[in-house]
Backbone as CSV, one residue per row, in Angstrom:
resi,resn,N_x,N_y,N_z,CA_x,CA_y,CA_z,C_x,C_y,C_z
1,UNK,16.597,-8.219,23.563,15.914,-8.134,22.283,16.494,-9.137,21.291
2,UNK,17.767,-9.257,21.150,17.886,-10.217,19.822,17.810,-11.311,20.400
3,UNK,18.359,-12.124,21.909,17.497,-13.745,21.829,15.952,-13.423,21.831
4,UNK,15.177,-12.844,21.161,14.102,-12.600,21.144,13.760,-12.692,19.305
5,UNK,14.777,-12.124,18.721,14.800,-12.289,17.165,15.142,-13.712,17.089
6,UNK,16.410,-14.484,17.674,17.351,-15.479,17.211,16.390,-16.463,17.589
7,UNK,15.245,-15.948,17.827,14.095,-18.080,17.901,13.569,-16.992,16.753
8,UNK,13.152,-16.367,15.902,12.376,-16.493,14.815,12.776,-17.854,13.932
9,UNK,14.325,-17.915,14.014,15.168,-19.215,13.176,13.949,-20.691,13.646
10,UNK,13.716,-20.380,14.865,13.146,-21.998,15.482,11.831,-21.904,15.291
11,UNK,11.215,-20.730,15.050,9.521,-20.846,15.050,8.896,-20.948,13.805
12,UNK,9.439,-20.270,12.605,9.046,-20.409,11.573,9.746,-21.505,10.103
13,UNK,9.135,-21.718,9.024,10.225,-22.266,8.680,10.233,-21.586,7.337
14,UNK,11.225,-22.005,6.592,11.734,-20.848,5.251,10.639,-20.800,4.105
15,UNK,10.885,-19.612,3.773,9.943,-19.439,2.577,10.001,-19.900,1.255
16,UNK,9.237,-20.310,0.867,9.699,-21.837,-0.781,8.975,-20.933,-1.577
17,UNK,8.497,-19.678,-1.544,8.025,-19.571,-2.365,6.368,-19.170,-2.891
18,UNK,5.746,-18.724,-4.244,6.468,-17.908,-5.404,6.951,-16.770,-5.228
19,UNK,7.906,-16.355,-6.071,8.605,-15.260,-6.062,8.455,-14.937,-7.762
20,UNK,8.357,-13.475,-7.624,7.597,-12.609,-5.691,6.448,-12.728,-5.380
21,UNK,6.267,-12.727,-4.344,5.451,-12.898,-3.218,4.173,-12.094,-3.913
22,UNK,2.727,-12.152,-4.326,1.934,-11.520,-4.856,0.544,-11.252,-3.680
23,UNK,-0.323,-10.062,-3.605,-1.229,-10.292,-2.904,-2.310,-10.042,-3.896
24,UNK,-3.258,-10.450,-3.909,-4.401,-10.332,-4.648,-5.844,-9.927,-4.036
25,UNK,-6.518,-9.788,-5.125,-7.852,-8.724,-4.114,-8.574,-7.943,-5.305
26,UNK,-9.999,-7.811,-4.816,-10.542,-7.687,-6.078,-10.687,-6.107,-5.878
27,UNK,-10.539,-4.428,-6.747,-11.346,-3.360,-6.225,-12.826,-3.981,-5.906
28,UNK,-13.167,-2.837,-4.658,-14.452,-3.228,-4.750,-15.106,-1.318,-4.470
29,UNK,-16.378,-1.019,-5.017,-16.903,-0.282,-5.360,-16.621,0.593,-4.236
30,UNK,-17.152,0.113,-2.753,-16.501,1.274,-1.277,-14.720,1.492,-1.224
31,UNK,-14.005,1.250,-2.183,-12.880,1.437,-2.632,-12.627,2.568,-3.487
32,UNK,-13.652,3.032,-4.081,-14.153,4.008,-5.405,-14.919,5.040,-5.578
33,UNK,-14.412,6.090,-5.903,-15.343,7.630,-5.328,-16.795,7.289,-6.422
34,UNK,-17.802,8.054,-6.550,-18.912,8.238,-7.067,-18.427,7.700,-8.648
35,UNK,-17.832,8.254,-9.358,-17.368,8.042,-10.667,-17.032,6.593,-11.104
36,UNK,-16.642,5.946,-9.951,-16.086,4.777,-9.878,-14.721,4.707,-10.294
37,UNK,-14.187,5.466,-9.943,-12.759,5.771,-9.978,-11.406,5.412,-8.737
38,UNK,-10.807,4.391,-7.972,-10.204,4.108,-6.633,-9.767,5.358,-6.544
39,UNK,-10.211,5.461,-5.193,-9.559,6.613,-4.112,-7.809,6.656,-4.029
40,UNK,-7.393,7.652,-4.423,-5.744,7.325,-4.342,-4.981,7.102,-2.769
41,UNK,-5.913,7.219,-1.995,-5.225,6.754,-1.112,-5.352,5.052,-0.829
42,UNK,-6.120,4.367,-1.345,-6.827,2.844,-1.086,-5.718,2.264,-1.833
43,UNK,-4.713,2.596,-2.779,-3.886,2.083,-3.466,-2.755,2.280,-2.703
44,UNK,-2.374,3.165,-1.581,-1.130,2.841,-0.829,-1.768,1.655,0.604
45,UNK,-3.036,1.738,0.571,-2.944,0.352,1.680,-3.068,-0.680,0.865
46,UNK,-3.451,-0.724,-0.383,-3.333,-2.394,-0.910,-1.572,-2.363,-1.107
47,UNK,-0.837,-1.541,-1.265,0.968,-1.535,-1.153,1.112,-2.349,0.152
48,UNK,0.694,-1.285,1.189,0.945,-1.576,2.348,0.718,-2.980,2.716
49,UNK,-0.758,-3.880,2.260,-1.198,-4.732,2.845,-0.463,-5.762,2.284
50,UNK,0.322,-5.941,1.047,0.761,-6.718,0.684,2.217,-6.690,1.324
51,UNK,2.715,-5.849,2.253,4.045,-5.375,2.531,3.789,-6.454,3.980
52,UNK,2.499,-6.327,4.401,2.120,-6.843,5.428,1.965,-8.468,5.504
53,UNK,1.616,-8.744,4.553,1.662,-10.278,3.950,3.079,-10.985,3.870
54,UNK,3.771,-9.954,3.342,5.394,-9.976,3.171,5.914,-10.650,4.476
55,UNK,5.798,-9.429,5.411,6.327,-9.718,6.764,6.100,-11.589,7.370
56,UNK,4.726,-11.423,7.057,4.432,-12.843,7.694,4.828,-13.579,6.908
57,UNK,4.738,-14.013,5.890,5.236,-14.922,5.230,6.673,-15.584,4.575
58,UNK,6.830,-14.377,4.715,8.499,-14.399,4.084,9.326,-14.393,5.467
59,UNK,9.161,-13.237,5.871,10.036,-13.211,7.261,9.740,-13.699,8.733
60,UNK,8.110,-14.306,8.207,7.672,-15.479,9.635,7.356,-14.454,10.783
61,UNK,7.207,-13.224,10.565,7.167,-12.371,11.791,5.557,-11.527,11.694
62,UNK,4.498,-10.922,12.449,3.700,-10.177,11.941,4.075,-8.703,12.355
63,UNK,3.904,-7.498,11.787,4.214,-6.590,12.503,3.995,-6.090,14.208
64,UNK,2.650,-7.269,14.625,2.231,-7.109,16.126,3.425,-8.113,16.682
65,UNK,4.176,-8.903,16.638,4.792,-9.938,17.091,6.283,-8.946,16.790
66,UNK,6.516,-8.419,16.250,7.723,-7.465,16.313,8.014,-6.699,16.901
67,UNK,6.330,-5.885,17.588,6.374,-4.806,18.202,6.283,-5.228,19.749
68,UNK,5.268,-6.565,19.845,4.755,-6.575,21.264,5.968,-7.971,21.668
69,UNK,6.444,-8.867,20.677,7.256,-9.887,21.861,8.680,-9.295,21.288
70,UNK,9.063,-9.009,20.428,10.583,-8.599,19.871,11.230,-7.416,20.602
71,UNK,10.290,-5.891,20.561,10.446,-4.908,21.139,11.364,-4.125,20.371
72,UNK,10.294,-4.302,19.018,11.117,-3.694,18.023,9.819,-2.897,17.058
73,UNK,9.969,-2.467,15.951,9.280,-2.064,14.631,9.937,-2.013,13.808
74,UNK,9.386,-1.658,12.787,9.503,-1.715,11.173,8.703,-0.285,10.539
75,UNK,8.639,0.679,11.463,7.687,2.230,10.493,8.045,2.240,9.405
76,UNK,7.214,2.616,8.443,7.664,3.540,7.404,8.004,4.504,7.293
77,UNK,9.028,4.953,6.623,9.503,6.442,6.772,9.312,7.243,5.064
78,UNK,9.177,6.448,4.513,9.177,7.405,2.860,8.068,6.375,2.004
79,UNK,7.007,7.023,1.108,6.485,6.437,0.315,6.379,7.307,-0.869
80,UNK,6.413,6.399,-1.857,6.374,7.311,-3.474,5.665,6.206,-4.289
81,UNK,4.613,6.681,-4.941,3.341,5.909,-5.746,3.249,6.788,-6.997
82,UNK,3.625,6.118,-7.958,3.623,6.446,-9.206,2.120,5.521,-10.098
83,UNK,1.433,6.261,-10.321,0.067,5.569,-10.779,-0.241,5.704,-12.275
84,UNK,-0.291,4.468,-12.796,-0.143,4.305,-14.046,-1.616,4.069,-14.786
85,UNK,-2.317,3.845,-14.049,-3.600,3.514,-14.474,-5.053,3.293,-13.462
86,UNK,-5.769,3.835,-13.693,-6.931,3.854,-12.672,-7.943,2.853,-12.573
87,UNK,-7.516,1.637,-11.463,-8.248,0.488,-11.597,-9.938,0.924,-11.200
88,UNK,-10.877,0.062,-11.467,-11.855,0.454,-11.019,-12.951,-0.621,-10.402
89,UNK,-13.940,-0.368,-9.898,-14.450,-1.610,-9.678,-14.748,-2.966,-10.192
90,UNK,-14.843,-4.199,-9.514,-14.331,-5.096,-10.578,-13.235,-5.724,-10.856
91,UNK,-12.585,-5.070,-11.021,-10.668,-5.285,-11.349,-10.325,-6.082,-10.566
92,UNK,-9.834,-7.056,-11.078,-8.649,-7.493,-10.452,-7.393,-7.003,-10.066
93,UNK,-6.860,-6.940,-8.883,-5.290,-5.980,-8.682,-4.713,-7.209,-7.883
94,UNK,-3.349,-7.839,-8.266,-2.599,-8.009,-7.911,-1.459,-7.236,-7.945
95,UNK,-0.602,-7.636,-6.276,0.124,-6.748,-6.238,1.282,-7.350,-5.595
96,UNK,2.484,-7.425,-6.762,3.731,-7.771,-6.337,4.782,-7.258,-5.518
97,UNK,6.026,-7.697,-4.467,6.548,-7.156,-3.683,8.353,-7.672,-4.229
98,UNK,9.091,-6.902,-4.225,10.287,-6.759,-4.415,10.745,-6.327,-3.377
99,UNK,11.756,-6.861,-3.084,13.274,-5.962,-2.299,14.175,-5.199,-3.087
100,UNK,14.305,-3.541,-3.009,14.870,-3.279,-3.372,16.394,-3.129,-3.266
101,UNK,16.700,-2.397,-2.005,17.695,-2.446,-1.104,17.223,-2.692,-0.012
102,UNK,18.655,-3.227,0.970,18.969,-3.395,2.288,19.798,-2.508,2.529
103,UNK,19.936,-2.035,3.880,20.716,-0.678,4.342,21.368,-1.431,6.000
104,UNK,21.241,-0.622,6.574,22.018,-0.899,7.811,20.877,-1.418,8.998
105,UNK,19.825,-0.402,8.708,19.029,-0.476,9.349,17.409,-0.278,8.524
106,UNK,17.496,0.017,6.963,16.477,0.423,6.459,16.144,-0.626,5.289
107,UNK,14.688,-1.076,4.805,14.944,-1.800,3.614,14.283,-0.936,2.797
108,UNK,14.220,-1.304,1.513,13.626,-0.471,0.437,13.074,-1.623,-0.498
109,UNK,11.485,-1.498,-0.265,10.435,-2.129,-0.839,9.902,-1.573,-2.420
110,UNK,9.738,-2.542,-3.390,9.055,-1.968,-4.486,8.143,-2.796,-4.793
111,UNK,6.553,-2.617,-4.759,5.246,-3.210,-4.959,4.698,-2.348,-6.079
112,UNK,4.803,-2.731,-7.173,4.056,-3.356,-8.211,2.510,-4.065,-8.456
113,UNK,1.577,-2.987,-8.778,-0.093,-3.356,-8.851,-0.459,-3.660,-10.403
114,UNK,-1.189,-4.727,-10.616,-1.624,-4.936,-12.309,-2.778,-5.686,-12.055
115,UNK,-3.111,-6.116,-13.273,-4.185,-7.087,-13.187,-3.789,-8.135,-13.475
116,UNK,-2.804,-8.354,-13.258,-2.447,-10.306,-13.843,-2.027,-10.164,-15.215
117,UNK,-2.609,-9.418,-15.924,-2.789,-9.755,-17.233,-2.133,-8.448,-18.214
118,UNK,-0.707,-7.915,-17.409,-0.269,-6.697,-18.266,-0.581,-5.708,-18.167
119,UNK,-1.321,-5.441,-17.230,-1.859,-3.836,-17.166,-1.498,-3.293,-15.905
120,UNK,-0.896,-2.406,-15.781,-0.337,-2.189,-14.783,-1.174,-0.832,-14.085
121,UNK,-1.090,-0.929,-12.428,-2.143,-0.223,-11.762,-1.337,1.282,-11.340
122,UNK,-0.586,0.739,-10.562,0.829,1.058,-9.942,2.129,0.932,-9.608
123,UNK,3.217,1.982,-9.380,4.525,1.408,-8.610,4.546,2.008,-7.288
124,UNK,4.736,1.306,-6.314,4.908,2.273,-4.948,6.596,1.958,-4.611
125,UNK,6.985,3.044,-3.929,8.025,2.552,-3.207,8.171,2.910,-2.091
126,UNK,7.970,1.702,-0.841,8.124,2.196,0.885,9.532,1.944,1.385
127,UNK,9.867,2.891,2.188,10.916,2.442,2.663,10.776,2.410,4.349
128,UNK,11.168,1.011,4.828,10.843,1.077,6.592,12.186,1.040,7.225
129,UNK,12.120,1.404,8.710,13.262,1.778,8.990,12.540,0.050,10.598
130,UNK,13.829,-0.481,10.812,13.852,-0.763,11.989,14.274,-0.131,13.016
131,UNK,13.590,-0.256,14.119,13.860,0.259,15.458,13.639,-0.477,16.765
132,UNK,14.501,-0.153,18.052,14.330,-0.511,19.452,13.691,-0.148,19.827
133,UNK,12.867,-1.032,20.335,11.605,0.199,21.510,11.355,-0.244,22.750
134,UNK,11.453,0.509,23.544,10.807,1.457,23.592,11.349,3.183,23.343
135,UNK,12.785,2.958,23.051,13.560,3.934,23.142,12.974,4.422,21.278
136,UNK,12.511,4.163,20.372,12.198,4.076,19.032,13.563,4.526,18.317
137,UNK,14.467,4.057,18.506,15.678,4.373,17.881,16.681,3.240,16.661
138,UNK,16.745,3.832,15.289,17.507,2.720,14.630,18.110,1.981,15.409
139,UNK,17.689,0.268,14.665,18.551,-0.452,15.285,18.965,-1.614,13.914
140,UNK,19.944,-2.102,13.944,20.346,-2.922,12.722,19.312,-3.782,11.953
141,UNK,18.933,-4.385,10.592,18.282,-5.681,10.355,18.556,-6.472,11.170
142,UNK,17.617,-7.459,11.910,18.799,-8.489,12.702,18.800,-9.377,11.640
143,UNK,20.357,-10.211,12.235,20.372,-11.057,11.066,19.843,-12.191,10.589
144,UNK,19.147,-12.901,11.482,17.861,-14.222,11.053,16.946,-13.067,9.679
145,UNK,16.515,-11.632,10.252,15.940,-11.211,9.185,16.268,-10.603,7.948
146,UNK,17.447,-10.392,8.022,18.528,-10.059,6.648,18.771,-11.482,6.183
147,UNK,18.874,-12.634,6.673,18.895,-13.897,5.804,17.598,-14.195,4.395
148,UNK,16.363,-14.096,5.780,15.247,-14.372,5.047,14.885,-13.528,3.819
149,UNK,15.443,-12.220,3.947,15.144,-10.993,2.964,16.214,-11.533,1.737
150,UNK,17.540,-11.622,2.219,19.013,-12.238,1.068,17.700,-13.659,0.171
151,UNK,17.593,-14.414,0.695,17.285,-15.713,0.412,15.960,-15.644,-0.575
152,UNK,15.154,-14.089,-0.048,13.834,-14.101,-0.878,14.130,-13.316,-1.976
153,UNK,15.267,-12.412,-2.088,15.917,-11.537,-2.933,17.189,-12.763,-4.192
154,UNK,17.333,-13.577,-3.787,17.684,-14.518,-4.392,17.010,-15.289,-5.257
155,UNK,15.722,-16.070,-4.801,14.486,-16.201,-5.477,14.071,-15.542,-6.330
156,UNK,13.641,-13.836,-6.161,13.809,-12.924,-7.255,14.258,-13.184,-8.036
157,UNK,15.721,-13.368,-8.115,16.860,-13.240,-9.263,17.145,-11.996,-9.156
158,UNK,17.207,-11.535,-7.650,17.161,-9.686,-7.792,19.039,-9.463,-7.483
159,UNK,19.430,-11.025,-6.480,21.318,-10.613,-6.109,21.422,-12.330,-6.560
């Protein structure tokens, strides 16, 4: 498994950038109950999807390329969405991604939803755990991917 991480170093190349990393996306109305109000669950996959953007871009990896050539994952194990405002159709939502912490084996994500323009949608916070698989058991950040996370957490101005 890790000469399997240690060519991520050779396949991808480093992330320049902006920080943080933003995904964007417009609500759209099949996003929105009758009232036109977003479904509260459609606001933890625009978290998610931007968590997903993350992966590839920042850390050069997709979650299928982790699972099927690495022989690893990234689950989530905890989410908490604090909702500040009810976007609605129309809207613009961008949605920013932070590192919060790094752990041994766990990171702690904070994505941030607004409209660009000060208004804020949401805060989520996921936390994923890495694992070996097929055995699905913690296994460390490896370290090509604790670099890329240090280096994008730097960019931040977050360490």
């Amino acid at each position: 498994m890790l000469e399997k991480v240690g060519n991520l170093a050779d396949r991808w190349s480093d992330y320049t950038g902006p920080y943080p990393l933003s995904y964007k996306r417009d609500v759209v109305w099949g996003d929105c109950d009758p009232a036109g109000i977003i479904y509260t669950p459609r606001i933890l996959d625009y978290a998610m999807e931007t968590l997903e953007k993350w992966n590839r871009e920042v850390l050069g990896v997709t979650w299928t390329k982790l699972t099927q050539e690495m022989s690893m994952g990234a689950p989530t194990v905890r989410v908490e969405i604090d909702f500040v405002d009810a976007p609605k159709p129309d809207d613009k939502m961008v949605s920013d991604l932070r590192v919060i912490a790094v752990g041994n084996s766990s990171v702690t994500y904070g994505v941030i939803g607004h409209n660009g323009q000060g208004r804020e949608y949401y805060r989520c916070k996921v936390i994923s755990c890495y694992i070996a698989r097929p055995a699905f058991t913690a296994t460390p950040v490896p370290d090509v991917i604790r670099r890329r996370i240090d280096a994008y957490r730097r960019g931040c101005g977050d360490i």
